[in-house]
Backbone of each chain as ProteinMPNN parsed JSONL, in Angstrom:
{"seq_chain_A": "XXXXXXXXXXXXXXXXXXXXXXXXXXXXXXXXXXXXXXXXXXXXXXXXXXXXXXXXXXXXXXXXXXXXXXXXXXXXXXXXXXXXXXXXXXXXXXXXXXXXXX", "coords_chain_A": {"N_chain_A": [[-28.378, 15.117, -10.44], [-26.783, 18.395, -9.68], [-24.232, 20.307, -11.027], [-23.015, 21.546, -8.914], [-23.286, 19.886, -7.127], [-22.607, 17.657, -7.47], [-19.793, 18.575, -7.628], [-19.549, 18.612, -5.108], [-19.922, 15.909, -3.911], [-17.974, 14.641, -5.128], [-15.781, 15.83, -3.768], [-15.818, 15.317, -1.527], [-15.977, 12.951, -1.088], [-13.077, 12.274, -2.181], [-11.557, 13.967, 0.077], [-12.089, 12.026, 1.889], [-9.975, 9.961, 0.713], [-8.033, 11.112, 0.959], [-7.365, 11.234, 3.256], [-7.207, 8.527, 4.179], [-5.169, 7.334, 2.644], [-2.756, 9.215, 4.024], [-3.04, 7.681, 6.905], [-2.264, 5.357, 5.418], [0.644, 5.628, 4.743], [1.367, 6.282, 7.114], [1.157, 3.916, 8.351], [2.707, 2.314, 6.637], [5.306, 3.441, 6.899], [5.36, 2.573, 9.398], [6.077, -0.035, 9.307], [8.007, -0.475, 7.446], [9.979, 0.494, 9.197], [9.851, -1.823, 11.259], [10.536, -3.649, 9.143], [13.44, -2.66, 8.546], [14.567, -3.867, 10.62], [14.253, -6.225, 10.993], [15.724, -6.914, 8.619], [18.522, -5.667, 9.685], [18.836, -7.907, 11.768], [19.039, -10.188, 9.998], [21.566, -9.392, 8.657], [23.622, -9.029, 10.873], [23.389, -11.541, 11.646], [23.736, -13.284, 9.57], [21.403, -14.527, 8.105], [19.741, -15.535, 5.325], [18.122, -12.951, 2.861], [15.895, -13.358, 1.511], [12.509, -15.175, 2.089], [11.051, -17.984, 1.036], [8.864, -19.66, 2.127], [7.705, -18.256, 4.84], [6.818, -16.134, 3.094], [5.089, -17.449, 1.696], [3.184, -18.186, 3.522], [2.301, -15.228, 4.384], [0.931, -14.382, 2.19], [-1.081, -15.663, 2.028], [-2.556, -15.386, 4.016], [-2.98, -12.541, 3.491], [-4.428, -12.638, 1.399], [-6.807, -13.612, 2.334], [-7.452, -11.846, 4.181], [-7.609, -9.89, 2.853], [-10.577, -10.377, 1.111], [-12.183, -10.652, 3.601], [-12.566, -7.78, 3.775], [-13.914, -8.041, 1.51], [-12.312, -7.126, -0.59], [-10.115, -7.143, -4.011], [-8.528, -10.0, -4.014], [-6.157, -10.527, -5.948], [-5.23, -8.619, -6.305], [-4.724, -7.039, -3.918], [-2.839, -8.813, -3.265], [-0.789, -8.363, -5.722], [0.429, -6.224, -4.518], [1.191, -6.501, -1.759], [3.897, -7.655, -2.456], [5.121, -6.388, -4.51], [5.427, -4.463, -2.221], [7.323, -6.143, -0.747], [9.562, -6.694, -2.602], [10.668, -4.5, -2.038], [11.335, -4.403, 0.189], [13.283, -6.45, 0.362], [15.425, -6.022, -1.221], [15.908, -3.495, 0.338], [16.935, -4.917, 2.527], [18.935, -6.601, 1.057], [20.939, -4.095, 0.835], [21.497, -3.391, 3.361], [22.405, -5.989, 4.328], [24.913, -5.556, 2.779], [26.279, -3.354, 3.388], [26.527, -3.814, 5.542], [28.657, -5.57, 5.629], [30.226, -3.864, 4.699], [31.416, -2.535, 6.292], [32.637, -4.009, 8.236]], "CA_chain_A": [[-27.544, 16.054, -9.65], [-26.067, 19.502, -10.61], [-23.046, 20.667, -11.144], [-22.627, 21.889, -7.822], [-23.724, 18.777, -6.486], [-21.518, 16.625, -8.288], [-18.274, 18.843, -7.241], [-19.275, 18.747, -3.513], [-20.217, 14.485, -3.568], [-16.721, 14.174, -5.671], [-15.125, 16.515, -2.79], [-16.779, 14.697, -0.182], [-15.255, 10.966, -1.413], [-11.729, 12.903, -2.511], [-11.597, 14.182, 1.688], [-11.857, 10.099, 2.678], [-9.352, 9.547, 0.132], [-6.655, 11.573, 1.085], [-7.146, 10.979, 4.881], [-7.087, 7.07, 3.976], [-3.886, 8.118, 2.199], [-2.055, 9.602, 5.404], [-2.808, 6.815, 7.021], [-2.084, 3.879, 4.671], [1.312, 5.913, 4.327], [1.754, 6.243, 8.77], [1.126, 2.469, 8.821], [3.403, 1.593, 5.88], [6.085, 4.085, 7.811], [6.034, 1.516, 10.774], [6.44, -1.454, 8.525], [9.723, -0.172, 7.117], [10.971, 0.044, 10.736], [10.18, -3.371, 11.412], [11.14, -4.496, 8.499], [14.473, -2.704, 8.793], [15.372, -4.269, 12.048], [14.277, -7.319, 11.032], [17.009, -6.556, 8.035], [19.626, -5.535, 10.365], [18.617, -9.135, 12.571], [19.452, -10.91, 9.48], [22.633, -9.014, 8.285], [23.883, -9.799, 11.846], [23.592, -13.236, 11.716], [24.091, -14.0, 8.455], [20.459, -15.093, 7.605], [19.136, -15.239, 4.199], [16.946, -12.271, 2.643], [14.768, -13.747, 1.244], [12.922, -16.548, 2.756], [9.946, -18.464, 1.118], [8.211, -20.047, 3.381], [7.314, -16.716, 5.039], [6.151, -14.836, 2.152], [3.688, -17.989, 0.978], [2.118, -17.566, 4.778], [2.204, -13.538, 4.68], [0.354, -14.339, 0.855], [-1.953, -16.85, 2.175], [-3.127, -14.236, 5.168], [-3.334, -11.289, 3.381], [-5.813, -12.353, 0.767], [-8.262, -13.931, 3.865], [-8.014, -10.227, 4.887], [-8.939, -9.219, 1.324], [-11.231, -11.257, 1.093], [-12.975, -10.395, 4.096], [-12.893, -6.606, 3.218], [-14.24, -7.649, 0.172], [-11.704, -6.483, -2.114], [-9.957, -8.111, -5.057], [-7.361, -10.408, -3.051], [-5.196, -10.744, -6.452], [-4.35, -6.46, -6.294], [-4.054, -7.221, -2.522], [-0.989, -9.979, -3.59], [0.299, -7.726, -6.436], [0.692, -4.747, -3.846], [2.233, -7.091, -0.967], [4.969, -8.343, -3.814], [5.302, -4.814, -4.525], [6.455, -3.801, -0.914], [8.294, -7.02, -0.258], [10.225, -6.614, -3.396], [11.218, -3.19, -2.116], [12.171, -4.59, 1.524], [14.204, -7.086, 0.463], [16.273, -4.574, -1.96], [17.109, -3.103, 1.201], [17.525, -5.987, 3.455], [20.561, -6.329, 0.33], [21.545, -2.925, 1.139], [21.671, -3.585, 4.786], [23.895, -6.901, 4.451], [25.868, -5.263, 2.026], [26.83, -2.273, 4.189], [27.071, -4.257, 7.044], [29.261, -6.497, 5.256], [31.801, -3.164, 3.907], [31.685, -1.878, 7.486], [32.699, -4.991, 9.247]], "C_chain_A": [[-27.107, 17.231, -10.521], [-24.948, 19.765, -10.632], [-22.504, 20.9, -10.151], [-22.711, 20.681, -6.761], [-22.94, 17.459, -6.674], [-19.871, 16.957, -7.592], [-18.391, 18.471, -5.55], [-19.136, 16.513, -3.289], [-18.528, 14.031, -3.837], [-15.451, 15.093, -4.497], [-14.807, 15.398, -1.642], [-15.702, 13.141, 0.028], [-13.269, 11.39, -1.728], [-10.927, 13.068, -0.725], [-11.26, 12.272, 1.691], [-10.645, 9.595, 2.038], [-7.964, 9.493, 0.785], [-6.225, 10.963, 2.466], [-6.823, 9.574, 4.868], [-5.608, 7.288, 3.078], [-2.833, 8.208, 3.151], [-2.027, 8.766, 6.044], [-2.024, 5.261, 6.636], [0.032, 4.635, 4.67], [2.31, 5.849, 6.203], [2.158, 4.471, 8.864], [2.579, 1.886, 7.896], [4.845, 2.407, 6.744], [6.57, 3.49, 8.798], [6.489, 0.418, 10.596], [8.072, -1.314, 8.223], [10.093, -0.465, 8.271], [10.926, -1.169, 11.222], [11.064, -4.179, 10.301], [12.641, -4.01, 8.035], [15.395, -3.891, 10.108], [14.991, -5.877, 11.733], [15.924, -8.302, 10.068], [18.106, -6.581, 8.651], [20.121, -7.293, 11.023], [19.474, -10.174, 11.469], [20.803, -10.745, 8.646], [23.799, -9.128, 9.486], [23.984, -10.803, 12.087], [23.401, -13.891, 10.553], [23.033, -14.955, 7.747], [19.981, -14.579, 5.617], [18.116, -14.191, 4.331], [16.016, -12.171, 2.903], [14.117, -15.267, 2.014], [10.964, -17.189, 2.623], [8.678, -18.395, 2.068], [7.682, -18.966, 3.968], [6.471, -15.923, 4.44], [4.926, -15.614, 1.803], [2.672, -17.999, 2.405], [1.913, -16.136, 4.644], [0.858, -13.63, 3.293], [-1.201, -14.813, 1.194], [-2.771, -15.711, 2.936], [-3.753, -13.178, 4.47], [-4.753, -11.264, 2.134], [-6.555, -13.094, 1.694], [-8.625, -12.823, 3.659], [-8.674, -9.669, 3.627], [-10.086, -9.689, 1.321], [-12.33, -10.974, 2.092], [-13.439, -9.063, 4.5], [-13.382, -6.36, 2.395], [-13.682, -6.668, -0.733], [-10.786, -7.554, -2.735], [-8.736, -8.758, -4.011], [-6.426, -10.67, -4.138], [-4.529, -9.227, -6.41], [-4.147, -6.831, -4.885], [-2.352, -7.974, -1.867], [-0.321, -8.999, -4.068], [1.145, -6.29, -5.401], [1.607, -4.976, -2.984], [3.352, -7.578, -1.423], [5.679, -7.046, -3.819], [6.214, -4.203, -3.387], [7.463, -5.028, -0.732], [9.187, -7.108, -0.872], [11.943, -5.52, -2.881], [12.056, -3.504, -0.509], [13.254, -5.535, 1.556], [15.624, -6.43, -0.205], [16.715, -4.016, -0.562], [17.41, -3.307, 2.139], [18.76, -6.476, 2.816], [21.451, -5.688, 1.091], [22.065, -3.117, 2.458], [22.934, -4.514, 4.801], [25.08, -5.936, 3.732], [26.431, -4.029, 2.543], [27.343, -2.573, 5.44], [28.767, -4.687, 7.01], [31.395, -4.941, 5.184], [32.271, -2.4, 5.476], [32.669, -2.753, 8.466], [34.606, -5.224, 8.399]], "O_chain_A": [[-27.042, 17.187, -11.749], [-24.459, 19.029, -9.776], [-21.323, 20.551, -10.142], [-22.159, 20.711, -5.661], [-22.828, 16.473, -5.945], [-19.039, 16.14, -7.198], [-17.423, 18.108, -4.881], [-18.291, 15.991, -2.563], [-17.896, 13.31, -3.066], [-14.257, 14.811, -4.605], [-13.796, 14.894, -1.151], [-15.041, 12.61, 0.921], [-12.389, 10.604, -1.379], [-9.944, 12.409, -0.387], [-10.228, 11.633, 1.485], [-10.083, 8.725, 2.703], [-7.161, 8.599, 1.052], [-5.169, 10.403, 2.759], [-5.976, 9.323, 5.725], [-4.994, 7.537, 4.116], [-1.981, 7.32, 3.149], [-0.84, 8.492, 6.218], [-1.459, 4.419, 7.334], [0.772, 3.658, 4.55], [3.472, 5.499, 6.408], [3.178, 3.96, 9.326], [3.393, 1.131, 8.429], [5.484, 1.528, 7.323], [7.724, 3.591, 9.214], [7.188, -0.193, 11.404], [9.028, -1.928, 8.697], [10.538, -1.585, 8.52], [11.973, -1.659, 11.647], [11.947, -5.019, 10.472], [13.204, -4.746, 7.224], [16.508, -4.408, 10.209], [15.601, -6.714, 12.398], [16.646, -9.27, 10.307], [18.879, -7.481, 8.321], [21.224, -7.821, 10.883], [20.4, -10.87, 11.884], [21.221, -11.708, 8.002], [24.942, -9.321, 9.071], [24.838, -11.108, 12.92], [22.919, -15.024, 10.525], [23.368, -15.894, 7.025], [19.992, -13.497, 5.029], [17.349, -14.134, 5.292], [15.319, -11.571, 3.721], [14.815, -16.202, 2.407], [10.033, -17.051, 3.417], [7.912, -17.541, 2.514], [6.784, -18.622, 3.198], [5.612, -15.196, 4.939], [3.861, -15.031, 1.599], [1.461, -17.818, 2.276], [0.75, -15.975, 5.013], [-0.139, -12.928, 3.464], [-2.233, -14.374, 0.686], [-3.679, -15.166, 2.308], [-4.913, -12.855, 4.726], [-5.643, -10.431, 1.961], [-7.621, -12.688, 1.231], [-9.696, -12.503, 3.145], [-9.791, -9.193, 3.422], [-10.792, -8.812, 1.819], [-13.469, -11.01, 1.626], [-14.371, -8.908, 5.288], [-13.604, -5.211, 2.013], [-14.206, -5.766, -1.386], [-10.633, -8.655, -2.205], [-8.097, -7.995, -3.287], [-5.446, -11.191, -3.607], [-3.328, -8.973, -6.503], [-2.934, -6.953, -4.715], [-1.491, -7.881, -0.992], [0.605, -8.515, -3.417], [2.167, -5.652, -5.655], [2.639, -4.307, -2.932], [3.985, -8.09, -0.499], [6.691, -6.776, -3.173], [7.309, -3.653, -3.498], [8.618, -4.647, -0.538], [10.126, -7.592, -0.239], [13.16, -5.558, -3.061], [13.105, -2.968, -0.152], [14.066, -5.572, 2.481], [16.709, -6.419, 0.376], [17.918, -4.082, -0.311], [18.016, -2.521, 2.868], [19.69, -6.803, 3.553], [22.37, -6.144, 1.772], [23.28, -2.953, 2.568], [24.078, -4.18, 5.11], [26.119, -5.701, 4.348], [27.339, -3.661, 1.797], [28.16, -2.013, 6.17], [29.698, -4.413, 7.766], [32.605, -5.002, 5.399], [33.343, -1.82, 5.653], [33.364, -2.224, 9.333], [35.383, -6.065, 8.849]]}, "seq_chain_B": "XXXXXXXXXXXXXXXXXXXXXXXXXXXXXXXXXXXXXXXXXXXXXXXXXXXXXXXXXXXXXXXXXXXXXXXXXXXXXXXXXXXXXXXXXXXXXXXXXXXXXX", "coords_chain_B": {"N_chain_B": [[23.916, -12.673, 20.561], [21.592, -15.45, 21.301], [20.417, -18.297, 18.889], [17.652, -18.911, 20.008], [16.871, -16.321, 21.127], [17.4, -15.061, 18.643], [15.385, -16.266, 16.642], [13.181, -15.148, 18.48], [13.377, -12.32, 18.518], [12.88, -12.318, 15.968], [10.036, -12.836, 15.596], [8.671, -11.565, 16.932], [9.095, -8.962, 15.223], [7.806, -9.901, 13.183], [5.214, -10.775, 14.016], [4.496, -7.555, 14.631], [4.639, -7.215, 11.909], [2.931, -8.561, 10.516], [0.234, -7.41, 11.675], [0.277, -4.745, 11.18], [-0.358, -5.304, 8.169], [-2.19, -6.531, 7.89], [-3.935, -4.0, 8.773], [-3.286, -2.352, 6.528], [-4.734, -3.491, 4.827], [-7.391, -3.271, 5.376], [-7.623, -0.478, 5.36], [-7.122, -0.198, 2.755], [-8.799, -1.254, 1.504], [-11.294, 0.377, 2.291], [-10.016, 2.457, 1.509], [-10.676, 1.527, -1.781], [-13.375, 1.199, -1.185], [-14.372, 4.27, -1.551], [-13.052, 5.006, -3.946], [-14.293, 3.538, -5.957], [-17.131, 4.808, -5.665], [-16.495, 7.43, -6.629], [-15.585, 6.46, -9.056], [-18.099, 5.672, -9.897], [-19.712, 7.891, -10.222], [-17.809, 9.624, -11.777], [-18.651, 7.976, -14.16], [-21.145, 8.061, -14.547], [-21.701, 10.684, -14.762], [-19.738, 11.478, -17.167], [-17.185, 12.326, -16.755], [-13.469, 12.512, -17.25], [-11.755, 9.915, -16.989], [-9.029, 10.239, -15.947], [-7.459, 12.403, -13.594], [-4.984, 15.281, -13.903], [-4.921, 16.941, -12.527], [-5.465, 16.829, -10.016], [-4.236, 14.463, -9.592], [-1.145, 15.322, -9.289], [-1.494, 16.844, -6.93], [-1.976, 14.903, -5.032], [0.483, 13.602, -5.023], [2.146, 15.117, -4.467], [1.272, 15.843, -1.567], [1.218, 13.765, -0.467], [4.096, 12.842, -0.607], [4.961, 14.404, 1.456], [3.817, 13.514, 3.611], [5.053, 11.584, 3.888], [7.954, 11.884, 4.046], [7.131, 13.412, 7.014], [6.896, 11.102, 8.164], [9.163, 9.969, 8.37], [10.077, 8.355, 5.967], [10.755, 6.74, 2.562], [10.1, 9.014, 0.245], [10.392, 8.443, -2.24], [9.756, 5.971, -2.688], [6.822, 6.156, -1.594], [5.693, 7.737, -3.416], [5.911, 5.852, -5.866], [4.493, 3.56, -4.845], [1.64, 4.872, -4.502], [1.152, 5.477, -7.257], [1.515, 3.611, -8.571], [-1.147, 2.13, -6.739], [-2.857, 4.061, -8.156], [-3.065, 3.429, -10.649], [-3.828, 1.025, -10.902], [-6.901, 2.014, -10.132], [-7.218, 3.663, -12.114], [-7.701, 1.812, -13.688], [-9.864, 0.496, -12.844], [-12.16, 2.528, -13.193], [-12.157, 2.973, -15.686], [-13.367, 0.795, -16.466], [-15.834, 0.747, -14.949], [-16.978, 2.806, -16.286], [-17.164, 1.606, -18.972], [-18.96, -0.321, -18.603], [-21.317, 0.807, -17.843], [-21.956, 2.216, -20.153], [-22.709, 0.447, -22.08], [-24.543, -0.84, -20.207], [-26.842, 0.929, -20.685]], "CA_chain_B": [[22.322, -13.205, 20.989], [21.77, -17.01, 20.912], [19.19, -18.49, 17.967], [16.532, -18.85, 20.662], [16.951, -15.151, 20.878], [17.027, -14.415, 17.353], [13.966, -16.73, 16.58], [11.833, -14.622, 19.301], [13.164, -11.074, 17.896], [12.348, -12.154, 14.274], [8.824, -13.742, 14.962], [8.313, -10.112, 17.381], [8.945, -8.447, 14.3], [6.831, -10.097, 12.059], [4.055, -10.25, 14.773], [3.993, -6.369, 14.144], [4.273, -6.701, 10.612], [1.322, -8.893, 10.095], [-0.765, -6.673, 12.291], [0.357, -4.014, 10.06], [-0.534, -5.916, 6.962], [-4.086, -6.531, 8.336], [-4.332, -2.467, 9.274], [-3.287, -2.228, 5.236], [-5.229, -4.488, 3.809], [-8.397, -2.798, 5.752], [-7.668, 1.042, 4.686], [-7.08, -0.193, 1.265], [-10.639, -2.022, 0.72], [-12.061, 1.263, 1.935], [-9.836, 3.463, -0.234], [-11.351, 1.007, -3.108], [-14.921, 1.676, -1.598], [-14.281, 5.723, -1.87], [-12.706, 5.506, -5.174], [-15.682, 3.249, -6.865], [-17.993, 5.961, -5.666], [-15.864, 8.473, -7.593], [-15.788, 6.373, -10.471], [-19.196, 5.928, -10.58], [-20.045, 9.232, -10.515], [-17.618, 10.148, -13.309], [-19.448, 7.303, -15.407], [-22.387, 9.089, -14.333], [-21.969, 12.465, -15.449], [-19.366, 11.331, -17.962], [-16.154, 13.36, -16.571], [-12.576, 11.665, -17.616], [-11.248, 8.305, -15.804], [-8.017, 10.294, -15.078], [-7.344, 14.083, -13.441], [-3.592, 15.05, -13.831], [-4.029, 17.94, -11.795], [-5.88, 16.392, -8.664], [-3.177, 13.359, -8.976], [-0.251, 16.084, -8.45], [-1.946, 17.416, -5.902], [-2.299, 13.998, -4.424], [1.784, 13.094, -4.801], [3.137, 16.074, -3.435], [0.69, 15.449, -0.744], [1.563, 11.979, 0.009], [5.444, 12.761, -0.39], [4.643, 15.462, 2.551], [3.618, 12.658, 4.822], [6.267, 9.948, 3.794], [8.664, 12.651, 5.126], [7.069, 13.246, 7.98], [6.925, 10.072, 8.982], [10.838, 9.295, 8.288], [9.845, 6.807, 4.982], [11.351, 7.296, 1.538], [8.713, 9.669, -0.415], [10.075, 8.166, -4.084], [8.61, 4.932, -2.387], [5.771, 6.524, -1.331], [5.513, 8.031, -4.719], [5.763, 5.035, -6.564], [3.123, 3.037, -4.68], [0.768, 5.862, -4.758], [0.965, 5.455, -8.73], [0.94, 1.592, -8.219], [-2.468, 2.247, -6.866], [-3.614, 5.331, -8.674], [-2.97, 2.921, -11.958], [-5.336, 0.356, -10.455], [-7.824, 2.664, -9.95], [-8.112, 4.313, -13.19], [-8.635, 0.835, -14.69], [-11.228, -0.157, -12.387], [-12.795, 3.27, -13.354], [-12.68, 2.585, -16.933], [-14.452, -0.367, -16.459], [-16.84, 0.838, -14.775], [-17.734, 3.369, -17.277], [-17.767, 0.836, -20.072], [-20.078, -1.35, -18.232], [-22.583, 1.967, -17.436], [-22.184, 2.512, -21.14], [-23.219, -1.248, -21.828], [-25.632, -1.466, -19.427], [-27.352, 1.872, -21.396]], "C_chain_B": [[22.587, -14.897, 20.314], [20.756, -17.344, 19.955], [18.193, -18.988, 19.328], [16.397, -17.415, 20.84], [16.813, -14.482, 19.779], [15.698, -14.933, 16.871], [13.044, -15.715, 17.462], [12.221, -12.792, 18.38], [12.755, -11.084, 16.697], [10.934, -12.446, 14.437], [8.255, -12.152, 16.068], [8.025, -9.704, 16.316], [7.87, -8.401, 13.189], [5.765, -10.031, 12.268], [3.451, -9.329, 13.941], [3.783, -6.14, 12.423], [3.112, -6.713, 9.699], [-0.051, -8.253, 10.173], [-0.884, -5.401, 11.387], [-0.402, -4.019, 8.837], [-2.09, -6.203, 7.033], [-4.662, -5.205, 8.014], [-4.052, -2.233, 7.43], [-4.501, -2.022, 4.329], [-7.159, -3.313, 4.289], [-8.873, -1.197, 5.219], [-7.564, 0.539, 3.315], [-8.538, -0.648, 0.805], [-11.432, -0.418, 1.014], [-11.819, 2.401, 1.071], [-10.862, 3.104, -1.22], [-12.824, 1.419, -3.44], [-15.202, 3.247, -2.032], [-13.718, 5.955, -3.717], [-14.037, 5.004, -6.108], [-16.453, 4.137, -6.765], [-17.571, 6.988, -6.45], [-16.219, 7.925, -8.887], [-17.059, 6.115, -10.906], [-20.175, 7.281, -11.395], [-19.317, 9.978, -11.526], [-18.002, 9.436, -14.225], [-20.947, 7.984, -15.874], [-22.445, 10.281, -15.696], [-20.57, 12.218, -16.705], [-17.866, 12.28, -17.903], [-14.913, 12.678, -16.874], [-11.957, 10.619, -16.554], [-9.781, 9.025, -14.849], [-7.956, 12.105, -14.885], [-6.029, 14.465, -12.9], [-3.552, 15.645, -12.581], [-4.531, 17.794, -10.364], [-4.66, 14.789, -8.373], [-1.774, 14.229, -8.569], [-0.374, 16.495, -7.793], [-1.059, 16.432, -4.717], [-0.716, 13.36, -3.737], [2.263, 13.993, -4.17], [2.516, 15.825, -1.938], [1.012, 14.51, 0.033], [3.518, 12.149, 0.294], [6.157, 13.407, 0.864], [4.785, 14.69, 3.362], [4.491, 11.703, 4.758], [7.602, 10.574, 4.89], [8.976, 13.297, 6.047], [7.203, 12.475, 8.727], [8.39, 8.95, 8.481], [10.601, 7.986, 6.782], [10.216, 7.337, 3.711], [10.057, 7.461, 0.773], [8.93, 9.468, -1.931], [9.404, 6.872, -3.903], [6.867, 4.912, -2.244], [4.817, 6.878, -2.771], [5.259, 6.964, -5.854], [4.42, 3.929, -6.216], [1.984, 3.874, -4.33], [0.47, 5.351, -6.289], [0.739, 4.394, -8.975], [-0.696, 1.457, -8.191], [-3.53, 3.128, -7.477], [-3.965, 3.944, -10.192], [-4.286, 2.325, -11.576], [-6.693, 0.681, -10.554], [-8.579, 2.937, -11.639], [-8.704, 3.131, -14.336], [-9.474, 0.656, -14.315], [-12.415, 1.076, -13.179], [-13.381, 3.284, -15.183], [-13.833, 1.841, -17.215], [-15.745, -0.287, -16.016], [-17.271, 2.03, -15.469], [-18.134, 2.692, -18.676], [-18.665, 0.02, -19.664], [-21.18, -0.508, -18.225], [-23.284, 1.819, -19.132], [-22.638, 1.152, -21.664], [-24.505, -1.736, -21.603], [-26.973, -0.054, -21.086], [-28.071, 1.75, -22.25]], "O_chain_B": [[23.293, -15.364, 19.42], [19.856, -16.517, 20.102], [18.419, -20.195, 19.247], [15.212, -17.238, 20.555], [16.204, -13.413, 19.757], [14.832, -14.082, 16.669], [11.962, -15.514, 16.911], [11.341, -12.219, 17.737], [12.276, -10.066, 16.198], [10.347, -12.345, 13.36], [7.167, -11.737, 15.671], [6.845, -9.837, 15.99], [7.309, -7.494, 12.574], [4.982, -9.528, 11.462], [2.587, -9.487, 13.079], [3.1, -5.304, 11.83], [2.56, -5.978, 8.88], [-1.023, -8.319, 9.42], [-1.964, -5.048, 10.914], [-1.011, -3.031, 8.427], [-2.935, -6.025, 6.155], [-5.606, -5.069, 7.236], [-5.11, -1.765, 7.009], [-5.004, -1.162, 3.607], [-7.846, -2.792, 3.41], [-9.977, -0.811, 4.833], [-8.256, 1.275, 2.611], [-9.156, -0.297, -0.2], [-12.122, 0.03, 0.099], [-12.549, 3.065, 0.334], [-11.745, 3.883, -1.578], [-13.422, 1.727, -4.471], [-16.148, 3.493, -2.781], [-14.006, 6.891, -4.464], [-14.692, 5.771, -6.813], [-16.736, 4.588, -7.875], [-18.489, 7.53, -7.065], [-16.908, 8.516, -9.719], [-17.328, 6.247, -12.1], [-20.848, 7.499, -12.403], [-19.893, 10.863, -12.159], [-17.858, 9.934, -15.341], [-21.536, 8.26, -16.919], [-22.913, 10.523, -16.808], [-20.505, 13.299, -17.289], [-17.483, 12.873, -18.912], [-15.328, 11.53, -16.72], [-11.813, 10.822, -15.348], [-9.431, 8.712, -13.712], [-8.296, 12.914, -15.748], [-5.736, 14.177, -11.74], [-2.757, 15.363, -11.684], [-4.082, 18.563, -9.514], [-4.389, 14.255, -7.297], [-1.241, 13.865, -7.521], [0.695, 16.967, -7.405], [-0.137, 16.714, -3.951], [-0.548, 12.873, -2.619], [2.906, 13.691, -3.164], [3.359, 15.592, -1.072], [1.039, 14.599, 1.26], [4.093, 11.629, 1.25], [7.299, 13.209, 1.277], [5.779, 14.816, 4.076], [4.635, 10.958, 5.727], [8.062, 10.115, 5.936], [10.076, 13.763, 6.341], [7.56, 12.708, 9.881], [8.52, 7.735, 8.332], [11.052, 6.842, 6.846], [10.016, 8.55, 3.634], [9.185, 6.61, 0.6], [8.195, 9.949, -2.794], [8.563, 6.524, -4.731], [6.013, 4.097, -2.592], [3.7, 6.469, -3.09], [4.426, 7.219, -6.724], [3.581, 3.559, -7.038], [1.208, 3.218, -3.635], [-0.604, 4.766, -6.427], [-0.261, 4.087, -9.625], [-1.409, 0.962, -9.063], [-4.748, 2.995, -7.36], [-5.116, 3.71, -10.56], [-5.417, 2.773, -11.761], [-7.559, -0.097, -10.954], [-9.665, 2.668, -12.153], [-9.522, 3.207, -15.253], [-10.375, 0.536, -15.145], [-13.436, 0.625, -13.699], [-14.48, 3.501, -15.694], [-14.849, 2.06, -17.876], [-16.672, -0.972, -16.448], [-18.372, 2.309, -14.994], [-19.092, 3.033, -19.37], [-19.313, -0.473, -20.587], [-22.202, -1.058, -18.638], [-24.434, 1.508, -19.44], [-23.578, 1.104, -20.872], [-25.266, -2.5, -22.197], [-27.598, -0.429, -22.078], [-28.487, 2.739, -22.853]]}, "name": "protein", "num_of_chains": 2, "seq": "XXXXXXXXXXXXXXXXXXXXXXXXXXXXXXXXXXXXXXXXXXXXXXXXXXXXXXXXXXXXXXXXXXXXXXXXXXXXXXXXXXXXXXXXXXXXXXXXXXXXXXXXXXXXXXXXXXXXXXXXXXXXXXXXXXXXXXXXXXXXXXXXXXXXXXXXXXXXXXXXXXXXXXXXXXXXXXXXXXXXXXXXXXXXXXXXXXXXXXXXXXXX"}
């Protein structure tokens, strides 16, 4: 390939990137909102955070799905850890505001 | 609300979250397939594993759409870099293997 050929192929795959990007970023956008309200659900009734059980099914599922996308299903865990880390942080936040409001 | 009520709004919730988590898991394997093509092609032609000034592009970009779509864009920001990291190892790797194979 030439030089010119190289910038357009590396264009070309950069385009899918971004657009896969926007998406992955829409979808994760709707997650928060569930997983606020699911937050709120449990700052309301006084449920625990965090809650095993749950996360080793959500774990179990999500590498299948890796798995049958053929991609690595341990970066597929570290990533779901990653967000769940970040939803429970402000399923905290949630009780704990509920809590100074009430 | 009575716990037969809260049981059905929490397992609603999670419904959508799973479905979510599927819709993830699916854009992310093809991110992976768009980025290997990149990194092959910089093993190829030998261009560097990381490009600062197409990843700032990429964050302001991404922080654009987080706050379009109501979602915190230092979150957005951070798992962007979560997966950018990922990437540039896989990309390594697959230039030391090219170089290897050689």
């Amino acid at each position: 390939m030439n030089d010119a050929e190289i910038v357009t192929q590396l264009s070309n795959h950069r385009r899918t990137i971004d657009n896969l990007d926007a998406a992955l970023v829409r979808i994760l956008a709707e997650r928060f909102r569930a997983t606020t309200q699911v937050g709120i659900l449990k700052a309301t009734y006084d449920l625990p955070a965090k809650d095993e059980g749950r996360e080793a099914l959500q774990v179990e599922r999500l590498r299948r799905h890796a798995e049958e996308a053929e991609m690595d299903p341990d970066f597929a865990e570290k990533l779901l850890n990653f967000i769940i880390d970040e939803v429970v942080q402000r399923h905290k936040k949630i009780a704990s505001d509920a809590k100074t409001a009430a």
